[in-house]
PQR file of N, CA, C, O and H, with PARSE charges and radii, in Angstrom:
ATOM      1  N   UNK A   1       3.173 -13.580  13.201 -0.4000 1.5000
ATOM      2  CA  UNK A   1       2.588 -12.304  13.540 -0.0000 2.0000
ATOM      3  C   UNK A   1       1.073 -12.484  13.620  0.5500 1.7000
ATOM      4  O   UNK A   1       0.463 -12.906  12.638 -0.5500 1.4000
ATOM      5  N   UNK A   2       0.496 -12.200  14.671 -0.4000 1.5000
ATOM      6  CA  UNK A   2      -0.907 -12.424  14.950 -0.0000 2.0000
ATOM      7  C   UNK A   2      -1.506 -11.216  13.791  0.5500 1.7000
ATOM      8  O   UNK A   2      -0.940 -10.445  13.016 -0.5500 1.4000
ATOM      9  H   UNK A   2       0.992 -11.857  15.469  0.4000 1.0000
ATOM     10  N   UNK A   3      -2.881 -11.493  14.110 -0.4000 1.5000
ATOM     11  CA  UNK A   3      -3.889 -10.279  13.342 -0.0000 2.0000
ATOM     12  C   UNK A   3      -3.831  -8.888  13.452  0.5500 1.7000
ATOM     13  O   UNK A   3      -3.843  -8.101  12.505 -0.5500 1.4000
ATOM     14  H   UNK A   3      -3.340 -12.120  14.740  0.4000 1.0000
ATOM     15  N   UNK A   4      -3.741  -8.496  15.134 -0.4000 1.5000
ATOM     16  CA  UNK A   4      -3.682  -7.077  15.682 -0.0000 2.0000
ATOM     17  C   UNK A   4      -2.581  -6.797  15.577  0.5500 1.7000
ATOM     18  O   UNK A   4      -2.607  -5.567  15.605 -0.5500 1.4000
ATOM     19  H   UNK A   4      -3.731  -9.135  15.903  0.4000 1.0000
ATOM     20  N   UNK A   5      -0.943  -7.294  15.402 -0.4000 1.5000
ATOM     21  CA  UNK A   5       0.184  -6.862  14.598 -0.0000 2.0000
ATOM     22  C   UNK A   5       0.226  -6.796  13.499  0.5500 1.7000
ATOM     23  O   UNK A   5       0.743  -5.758  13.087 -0.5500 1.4000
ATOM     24  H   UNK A   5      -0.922  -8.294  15.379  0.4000 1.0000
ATOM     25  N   UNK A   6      -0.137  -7.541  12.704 -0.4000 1.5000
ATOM     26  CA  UNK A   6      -0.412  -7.207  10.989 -0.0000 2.0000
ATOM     27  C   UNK A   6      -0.922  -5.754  11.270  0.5500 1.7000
ATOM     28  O   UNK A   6      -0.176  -4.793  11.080 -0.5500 1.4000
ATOM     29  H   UNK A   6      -0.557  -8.385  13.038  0.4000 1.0000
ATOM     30  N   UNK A   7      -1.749  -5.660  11.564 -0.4000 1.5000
ATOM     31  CA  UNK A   7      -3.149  -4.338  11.542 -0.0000 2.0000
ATOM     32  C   UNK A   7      -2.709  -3.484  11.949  0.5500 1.7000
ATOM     33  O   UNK A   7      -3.027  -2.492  11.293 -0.5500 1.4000
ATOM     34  H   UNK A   7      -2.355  -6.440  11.718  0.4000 1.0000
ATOM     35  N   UNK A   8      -1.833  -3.188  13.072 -0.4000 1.5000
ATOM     36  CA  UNK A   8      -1.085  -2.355  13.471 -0.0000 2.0000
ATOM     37  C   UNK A   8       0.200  -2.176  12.730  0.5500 1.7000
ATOM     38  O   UNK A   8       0.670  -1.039  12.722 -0.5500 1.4000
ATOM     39  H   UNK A   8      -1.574  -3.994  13.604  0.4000 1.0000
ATOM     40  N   UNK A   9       0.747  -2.993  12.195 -0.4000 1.5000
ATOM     41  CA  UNK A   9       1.775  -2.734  11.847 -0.0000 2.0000
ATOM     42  C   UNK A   9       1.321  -1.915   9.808  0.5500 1.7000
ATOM     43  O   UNK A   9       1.890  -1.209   8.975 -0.5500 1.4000
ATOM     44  H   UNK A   9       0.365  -3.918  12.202  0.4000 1.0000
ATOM     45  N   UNK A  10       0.460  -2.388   9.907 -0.4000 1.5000
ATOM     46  CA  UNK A  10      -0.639  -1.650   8.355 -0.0000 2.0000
ATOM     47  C   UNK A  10      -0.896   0.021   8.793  0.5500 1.7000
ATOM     48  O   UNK A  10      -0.640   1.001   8.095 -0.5500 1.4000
ATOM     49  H   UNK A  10      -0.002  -2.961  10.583  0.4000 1.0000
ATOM     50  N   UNK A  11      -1.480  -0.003  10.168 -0.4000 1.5000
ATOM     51  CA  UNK A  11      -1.402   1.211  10.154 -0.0000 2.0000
ATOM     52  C   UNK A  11      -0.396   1.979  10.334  0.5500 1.7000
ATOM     53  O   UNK A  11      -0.542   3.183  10.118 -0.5500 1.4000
ATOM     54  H   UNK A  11      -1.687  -0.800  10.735  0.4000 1.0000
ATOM     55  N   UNK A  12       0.301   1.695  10.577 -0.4000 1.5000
ATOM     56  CA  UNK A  12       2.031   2.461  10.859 -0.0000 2.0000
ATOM     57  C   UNK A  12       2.690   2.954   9.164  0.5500 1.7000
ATOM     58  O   UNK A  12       3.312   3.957   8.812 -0.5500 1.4000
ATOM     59  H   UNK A  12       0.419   0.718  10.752  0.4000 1.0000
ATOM     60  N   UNK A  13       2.225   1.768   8.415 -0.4000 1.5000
ATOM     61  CA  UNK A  13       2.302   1.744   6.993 -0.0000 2.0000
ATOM     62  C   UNK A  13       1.819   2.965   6.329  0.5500 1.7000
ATOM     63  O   UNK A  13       2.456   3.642   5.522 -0.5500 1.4000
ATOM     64  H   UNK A  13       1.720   0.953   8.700  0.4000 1.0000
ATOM     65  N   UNK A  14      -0.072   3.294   7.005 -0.4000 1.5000
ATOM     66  CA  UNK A  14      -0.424   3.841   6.426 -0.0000 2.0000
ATOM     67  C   UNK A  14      -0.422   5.492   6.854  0.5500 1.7000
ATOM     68  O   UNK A  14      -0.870   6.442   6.211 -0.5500 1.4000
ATOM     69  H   UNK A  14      -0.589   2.745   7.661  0.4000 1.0000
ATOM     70  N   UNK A  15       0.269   5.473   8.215 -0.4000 1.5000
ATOM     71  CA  UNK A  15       0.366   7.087   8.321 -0.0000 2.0000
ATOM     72  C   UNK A  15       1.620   7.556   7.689  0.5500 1.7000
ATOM     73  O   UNK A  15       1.583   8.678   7.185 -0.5500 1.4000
ATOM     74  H   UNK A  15       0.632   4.701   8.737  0.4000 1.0000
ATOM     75  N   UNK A  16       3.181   6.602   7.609 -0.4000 1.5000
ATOM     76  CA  UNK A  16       3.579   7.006   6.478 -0.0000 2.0000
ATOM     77  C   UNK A  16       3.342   7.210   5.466  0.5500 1.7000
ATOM     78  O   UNK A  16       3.744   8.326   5.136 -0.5500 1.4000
ATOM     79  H   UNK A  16       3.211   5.690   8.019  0.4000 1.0000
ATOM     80  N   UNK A  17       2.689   6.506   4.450 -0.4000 1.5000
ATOM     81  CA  UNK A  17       2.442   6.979   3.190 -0.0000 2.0000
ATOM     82  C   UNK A  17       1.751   8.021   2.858  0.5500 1.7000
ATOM     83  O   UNK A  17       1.848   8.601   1.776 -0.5500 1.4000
ATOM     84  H   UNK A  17       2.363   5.599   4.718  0.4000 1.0000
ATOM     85  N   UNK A  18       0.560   8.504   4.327 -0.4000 1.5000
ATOM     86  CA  UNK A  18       0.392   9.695   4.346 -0.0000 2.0000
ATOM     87  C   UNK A  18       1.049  10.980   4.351  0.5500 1.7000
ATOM     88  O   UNK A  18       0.865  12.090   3.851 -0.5500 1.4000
ATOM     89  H   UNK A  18       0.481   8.032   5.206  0.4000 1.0000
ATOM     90  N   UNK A  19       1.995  10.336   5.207 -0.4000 1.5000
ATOM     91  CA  UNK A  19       2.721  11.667   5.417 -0.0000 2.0000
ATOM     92  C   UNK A  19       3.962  11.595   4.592  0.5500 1.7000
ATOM     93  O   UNK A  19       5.044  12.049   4.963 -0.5500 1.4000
ATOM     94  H   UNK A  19       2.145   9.434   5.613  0.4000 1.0000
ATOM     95  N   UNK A  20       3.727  10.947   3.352 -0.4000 1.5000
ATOM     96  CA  UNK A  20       5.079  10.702   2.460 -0.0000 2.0000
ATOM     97  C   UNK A  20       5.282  11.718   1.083  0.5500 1.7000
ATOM     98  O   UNK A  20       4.280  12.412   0.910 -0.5500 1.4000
ATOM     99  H   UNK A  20       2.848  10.579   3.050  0.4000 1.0000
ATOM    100  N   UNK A  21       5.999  11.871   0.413 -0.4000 1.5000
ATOM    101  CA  UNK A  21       6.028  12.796  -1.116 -0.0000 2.0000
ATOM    102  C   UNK A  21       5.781  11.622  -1.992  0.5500 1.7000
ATOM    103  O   UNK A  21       5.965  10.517  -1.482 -0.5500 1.4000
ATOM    104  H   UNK A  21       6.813  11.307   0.553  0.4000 1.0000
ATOM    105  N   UNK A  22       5.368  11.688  -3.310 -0.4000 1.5000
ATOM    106  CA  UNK A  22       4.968  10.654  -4.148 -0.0000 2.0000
ATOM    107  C   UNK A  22       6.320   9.848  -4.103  0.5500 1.7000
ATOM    108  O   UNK A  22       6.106   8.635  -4.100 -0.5500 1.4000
ATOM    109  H   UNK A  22       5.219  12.586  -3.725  0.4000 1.0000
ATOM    110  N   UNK A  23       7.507  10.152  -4.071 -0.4000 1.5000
ATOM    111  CA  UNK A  23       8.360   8.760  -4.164 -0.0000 2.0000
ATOM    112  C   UNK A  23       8.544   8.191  -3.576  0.5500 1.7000
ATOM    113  O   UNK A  23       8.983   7.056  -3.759 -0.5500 1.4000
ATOM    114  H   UNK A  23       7.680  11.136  -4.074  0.4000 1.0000
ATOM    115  N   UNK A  24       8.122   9.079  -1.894 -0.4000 1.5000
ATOM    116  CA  UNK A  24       7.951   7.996  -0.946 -0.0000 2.0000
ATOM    117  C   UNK A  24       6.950   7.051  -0.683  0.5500 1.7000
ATOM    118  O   UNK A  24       7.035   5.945  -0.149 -0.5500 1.4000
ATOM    119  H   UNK A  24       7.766  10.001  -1.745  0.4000 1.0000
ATOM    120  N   UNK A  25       5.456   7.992  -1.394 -0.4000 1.5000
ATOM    121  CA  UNK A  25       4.666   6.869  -1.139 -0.0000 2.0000
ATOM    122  C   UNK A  25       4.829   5.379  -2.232  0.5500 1.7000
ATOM    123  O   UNK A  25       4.460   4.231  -1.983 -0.5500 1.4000
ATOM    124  H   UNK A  25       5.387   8.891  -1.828  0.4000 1.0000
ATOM    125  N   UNK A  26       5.493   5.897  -3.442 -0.4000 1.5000
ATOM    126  CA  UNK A  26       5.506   5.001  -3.830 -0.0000 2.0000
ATOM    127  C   UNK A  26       6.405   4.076  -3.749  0.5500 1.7000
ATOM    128  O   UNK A  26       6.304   3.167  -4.572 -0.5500 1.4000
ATOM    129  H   UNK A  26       5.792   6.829  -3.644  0.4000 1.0000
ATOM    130  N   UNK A  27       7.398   4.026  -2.879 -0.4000 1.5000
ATOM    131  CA  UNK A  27       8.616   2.824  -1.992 -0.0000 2.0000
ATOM    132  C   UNK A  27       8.064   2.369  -1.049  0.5500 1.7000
ATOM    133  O   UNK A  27       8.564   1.512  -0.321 -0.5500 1.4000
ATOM    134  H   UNK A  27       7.480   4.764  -2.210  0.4000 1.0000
ATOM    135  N   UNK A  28       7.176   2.762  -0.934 -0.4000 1.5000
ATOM    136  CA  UNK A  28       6.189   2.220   0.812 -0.0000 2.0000
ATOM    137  C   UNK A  28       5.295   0.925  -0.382  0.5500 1.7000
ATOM    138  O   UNK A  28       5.405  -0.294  -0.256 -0.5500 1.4000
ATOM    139  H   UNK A  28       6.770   3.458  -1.525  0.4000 1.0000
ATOM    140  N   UNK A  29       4.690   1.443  -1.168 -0.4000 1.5000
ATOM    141  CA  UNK A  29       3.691   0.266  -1.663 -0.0000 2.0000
ATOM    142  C   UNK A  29       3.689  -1.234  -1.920  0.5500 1.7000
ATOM    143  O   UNK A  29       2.816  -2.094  -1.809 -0.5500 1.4000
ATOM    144  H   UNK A  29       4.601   2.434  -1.270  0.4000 1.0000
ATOM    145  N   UNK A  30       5.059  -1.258  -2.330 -0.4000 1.5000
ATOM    146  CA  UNK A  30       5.273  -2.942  -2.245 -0.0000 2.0000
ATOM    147  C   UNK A  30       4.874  -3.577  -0.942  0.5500 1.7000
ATOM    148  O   UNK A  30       4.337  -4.683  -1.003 -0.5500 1.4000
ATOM    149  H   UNK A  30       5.769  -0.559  -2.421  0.4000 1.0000
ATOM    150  N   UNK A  31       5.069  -3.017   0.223 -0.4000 1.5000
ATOM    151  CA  UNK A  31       5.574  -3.208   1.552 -0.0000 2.0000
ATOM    152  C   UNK A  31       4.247  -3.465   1.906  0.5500 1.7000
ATOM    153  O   UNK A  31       3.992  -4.413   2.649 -0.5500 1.4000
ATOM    154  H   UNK A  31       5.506  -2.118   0.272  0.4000 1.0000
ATOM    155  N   UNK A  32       3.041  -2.462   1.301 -0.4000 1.5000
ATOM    156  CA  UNK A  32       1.821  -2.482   1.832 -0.0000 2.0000
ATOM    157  C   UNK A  32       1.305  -3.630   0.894  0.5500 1.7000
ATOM    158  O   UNK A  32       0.639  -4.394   1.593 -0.5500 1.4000
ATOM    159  H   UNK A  32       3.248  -1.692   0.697  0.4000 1.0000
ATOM    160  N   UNK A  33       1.337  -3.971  -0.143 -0.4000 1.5000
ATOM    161  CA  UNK A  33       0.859  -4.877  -0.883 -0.0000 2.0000
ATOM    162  C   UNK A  33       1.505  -6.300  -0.281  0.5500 1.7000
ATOM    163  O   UNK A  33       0.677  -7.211  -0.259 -0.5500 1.4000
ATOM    164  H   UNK A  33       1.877  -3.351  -0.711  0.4000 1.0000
ATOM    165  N   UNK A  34       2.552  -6.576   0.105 -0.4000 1.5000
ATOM    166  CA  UNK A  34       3.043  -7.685   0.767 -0.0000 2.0000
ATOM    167  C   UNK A  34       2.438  -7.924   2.010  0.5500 1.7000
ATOM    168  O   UNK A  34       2.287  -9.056   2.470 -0.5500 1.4000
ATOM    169  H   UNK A  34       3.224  -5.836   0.086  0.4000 1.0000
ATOM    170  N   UNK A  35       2.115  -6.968   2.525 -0.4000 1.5000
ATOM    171  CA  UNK A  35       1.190  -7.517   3.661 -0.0000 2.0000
ATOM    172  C   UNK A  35      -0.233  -7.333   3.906  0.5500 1.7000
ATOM    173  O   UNK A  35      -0.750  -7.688   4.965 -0.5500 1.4000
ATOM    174  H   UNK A  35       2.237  -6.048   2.152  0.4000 1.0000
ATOM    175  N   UNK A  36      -1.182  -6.535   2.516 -0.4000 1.5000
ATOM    176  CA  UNK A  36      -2.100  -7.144   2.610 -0.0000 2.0000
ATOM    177  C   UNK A  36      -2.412  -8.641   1.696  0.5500 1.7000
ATOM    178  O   UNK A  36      -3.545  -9.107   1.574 -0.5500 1.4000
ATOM    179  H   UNK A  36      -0.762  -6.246   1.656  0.4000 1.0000
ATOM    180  N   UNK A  37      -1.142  -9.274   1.090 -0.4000 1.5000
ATOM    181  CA  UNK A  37      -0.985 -10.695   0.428 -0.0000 2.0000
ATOM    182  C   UNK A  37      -1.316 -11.666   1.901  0.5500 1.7000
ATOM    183  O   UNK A  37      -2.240 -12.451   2.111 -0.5500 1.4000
ATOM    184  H   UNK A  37      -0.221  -8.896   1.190  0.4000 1.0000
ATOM    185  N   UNK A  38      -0.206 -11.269   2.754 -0.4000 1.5000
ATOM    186  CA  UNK A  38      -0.090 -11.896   4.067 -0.0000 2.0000
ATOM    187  C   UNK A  38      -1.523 -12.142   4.794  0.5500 1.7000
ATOM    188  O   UNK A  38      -1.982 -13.226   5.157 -0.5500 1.4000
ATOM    189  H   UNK A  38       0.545 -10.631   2.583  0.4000 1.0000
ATOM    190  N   UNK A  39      -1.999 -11.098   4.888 -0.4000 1.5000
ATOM    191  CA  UNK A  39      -3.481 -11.149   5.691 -0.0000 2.0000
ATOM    192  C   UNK A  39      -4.200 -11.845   5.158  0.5500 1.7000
ATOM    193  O   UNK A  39      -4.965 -12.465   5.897 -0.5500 1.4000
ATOM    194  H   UNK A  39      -1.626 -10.218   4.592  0.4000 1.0000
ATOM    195  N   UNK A  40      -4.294 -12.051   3.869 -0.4000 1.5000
ATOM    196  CA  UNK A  40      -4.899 -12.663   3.226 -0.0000 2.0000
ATOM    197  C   UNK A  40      -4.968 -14.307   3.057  0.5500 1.7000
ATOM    198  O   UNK A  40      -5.929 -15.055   2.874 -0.5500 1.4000
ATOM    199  H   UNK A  40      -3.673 -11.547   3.269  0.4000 1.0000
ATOM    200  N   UNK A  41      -3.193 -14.623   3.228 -0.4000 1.5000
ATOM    201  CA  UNK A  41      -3.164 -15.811   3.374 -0.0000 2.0000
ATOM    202  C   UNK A  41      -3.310 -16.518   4.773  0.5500 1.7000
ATOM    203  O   UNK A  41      -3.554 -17.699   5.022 -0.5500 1.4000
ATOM    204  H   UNK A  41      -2.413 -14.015   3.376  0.4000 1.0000
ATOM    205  N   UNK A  42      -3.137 -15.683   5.432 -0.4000 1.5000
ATOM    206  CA  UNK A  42      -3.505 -16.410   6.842 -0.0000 2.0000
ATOM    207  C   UNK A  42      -4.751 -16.189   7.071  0.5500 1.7000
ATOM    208  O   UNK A  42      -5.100 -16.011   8.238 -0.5500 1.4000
ATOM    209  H   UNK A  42      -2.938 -14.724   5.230  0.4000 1.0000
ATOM    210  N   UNK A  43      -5.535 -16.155   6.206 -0.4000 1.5000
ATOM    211  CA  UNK A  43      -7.140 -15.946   6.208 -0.0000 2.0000
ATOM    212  C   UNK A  43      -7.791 -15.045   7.105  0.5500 1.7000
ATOM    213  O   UNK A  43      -8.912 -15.283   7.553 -0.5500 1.4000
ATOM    214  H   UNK A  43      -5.251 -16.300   5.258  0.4000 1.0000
ATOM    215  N   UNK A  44      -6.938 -13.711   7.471 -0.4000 1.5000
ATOM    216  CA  UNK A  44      -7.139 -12.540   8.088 -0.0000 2.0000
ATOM    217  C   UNK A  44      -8.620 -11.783   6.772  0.5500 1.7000
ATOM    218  O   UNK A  44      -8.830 -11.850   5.561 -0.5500 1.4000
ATOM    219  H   UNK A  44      -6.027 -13.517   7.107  0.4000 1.0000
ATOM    220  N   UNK A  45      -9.171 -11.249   7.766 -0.4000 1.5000
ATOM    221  CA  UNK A  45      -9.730 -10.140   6.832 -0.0000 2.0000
ATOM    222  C   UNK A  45      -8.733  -8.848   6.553  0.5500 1.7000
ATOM    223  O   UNK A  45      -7.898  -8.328   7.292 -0.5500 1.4000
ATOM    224  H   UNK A  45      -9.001 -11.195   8.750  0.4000 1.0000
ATOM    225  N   UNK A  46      -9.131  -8.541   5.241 -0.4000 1.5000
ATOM    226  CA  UNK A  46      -8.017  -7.034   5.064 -0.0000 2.0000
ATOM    227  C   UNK A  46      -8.987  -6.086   5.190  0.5500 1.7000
ATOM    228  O   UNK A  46     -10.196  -6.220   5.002 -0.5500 1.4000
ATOM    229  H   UNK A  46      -9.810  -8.964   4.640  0.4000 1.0000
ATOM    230  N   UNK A  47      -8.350  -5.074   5.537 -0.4000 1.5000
ATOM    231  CA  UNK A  47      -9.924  -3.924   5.569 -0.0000 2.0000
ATOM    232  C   UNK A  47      -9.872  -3.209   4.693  0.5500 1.7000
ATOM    233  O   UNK A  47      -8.797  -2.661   4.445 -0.5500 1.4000
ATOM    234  H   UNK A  47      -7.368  -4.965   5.690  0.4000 1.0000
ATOM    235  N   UNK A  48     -10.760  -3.011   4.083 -0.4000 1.5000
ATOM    236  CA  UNK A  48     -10.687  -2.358   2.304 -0.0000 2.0000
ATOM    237  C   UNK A  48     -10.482  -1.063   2.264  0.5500 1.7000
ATOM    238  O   UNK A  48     -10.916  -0.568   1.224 -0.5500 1.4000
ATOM    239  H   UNK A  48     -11.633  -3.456   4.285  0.4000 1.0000
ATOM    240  N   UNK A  49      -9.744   0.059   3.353 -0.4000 1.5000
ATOM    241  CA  UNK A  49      -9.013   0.999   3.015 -0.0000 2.0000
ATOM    242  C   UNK A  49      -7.630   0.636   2.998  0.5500 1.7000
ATOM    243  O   UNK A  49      -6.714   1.379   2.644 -0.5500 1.4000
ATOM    244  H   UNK A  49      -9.392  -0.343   4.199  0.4000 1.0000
ATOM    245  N   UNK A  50      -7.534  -0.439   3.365 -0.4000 1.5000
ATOM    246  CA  UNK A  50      -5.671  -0.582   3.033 -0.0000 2.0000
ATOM    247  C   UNK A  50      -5.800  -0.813   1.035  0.5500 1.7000
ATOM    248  O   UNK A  50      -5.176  -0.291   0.111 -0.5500 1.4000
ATOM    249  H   UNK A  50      -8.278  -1.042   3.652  0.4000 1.0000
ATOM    250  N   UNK A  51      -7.201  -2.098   1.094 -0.4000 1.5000
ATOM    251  CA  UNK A  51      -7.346  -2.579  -0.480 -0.0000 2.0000
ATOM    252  C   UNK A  51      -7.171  -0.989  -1.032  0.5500 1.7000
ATOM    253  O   UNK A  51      -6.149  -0.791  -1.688 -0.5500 1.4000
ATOM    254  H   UNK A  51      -7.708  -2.523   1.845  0.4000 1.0000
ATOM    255  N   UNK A  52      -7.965   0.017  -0.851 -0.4000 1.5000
ATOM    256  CA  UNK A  52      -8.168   1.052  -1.497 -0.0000 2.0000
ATOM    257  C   UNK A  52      -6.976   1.736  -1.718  0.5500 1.7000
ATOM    258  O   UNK A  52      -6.811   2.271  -2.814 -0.5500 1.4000
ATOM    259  H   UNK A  52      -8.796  -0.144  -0.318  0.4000 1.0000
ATOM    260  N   UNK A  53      -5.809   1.833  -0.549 -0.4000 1.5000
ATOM    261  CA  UNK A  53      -4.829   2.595  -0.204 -0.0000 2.0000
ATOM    262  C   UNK A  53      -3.681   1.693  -1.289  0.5500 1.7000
ATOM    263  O   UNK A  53      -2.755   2.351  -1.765 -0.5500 1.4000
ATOM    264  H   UNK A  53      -5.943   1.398   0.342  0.4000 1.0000
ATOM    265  N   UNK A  54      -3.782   0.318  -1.614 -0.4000 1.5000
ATOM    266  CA  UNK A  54      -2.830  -0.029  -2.509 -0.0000 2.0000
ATOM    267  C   UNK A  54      -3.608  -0.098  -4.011  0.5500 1.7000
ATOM    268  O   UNK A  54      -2.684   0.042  -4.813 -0.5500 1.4000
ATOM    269  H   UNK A  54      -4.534  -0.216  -1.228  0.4000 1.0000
ATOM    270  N   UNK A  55      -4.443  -0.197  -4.516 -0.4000 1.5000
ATOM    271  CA  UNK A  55      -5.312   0.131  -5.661 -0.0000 2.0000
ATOM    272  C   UNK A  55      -5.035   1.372  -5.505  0.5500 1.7000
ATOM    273  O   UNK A  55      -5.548   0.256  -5.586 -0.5500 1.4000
ATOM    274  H   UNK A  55      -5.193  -0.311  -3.865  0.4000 1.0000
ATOM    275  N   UNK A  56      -4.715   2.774  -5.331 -0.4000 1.5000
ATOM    276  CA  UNK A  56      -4.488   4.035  -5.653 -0.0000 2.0000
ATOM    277  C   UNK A  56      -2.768   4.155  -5.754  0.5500 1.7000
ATOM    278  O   UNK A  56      -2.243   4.845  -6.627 -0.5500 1.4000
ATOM    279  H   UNK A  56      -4.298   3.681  -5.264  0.4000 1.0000
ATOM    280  N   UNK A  57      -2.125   3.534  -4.933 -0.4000 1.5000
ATOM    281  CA  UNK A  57      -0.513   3.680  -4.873 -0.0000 2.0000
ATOM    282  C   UNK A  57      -0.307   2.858  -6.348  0.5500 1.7000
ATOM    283  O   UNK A  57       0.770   3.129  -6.880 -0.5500 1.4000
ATOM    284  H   UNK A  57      -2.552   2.973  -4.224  0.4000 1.0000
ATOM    285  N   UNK A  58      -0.999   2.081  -6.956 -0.4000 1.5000
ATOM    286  CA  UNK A  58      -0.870   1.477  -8.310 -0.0000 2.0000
ATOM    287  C   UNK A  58      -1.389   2.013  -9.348  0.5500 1.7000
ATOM    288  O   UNK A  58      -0.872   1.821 -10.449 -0.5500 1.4000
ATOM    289  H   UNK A  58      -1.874   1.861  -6.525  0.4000 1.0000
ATOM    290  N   UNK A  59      -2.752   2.956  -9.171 -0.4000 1.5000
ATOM    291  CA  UNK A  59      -2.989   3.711 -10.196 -0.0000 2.0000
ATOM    292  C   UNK A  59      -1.743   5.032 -10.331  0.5500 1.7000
ATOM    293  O   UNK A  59      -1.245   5.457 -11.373 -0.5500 1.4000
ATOM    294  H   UNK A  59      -3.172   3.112  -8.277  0.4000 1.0000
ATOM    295  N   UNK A  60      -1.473   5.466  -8.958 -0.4000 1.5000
ATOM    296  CA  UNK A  60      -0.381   6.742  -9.443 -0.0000 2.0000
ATOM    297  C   UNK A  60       0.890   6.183 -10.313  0.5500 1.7000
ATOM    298  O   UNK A  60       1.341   6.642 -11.362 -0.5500 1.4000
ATOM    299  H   UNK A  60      -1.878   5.121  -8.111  0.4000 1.0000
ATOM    300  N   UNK A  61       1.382   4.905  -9.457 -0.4000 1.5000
ATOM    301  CA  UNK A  61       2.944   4.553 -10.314 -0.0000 2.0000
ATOM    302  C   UNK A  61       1.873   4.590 -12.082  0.5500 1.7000
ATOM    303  O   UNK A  61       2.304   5.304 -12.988 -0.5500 1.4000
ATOM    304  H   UNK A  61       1.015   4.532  -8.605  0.4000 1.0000
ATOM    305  N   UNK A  62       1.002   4.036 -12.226 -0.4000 1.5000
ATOM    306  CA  UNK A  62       0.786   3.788 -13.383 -0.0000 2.0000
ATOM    307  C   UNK A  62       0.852   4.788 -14.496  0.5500 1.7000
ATOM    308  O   UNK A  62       1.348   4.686 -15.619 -0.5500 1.4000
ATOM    309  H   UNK A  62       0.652   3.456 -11.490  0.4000 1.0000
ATOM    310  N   UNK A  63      -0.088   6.288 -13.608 -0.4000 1.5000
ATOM    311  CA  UNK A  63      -0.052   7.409 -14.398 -0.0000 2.0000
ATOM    312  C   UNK A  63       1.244   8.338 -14.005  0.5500 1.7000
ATOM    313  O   UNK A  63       1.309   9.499 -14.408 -0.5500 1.4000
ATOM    314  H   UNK A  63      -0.490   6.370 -12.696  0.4000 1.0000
ATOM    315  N   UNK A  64       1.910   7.959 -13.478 -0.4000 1.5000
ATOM    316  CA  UNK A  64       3.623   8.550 -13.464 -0.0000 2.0000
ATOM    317  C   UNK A  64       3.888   8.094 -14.680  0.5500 1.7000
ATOM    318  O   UNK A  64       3.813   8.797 -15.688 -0.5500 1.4000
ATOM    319  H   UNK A  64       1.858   7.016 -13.150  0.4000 1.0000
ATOM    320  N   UNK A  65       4.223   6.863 -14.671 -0.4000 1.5000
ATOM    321  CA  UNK A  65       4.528   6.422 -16.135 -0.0000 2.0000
ATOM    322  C   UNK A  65       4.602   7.006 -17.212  0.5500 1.7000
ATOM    323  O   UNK A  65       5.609   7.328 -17.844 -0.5500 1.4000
ATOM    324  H   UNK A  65       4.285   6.292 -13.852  0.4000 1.0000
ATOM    325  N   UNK A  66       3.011   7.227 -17.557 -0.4000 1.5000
ATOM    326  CA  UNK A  66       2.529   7.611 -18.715 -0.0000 2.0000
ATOM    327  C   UNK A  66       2.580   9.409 -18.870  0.5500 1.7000
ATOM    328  O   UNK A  66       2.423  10.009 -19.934 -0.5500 1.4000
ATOM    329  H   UNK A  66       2.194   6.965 -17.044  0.4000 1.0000
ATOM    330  N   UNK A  67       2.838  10.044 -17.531 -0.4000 1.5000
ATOM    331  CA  UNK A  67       3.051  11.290 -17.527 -0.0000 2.0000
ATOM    332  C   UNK A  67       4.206  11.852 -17.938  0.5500 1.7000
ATOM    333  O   UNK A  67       4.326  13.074 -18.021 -0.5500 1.4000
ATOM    334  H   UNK A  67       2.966   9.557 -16.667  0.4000 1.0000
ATOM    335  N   UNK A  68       5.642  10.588 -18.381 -0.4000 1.5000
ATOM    336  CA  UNK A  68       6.439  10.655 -18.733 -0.0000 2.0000
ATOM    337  C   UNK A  68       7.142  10.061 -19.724  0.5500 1.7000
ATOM    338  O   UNK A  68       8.360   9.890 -19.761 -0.5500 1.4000
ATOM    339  H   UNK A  68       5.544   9.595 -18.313  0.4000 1.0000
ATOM    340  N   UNK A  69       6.074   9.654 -20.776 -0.4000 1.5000
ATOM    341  CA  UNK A  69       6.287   8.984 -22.014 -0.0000 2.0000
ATOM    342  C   UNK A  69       6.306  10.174 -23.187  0.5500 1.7000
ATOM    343  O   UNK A  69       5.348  10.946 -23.141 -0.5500 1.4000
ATOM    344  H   UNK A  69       5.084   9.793 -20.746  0.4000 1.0000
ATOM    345  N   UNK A  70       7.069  10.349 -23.991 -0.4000 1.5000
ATOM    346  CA  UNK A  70       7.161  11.343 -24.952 -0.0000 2.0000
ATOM    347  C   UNK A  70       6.166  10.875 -26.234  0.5500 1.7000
ATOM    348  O   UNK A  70       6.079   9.791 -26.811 -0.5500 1.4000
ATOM    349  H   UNK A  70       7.848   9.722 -24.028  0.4000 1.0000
ATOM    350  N   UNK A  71       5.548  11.985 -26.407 -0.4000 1.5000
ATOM    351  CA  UNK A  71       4.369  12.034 -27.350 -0.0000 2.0000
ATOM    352  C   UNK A  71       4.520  12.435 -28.748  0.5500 1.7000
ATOM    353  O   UNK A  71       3.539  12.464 -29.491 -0.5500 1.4000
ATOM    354  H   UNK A  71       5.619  12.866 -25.939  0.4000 1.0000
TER
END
């Protein structure tokens, strides 16, 4: 997969998760984290709203978590 399919195929990623409910966005995130791994290894640049867009899909699973731990 060349660069401008990765990238495109990231953004396709990312108008779902926009337009997703939290459980969807959070079944989409692996998917987005696997391929900004990919870009990365084929020494693509990633563009740091995808970085941003999976650094936030990891802070929510995180505070789901904890929003559901009994106190």
């Amino acid at each position: 997969m060349t660069q401008s399919e990765m990238i495109q195929f990231a953004e396709t990623l990312e108008a779902r998760i926009a337009s997703s409910n939290a459980a969807g966005r959070q079944s989409l995130q692996p998917k987005l984290h696997k391929l900004i791994v990919q870009l990365g290894e084929n020494g693509f640049d990633v563009p740091r709203r995808l970085k941003r867009l999976d650094n936030e899909l990891v802070e929510e699973a995180i505070e789901a978590r904890f929003d559901n731990m009994p106190v």
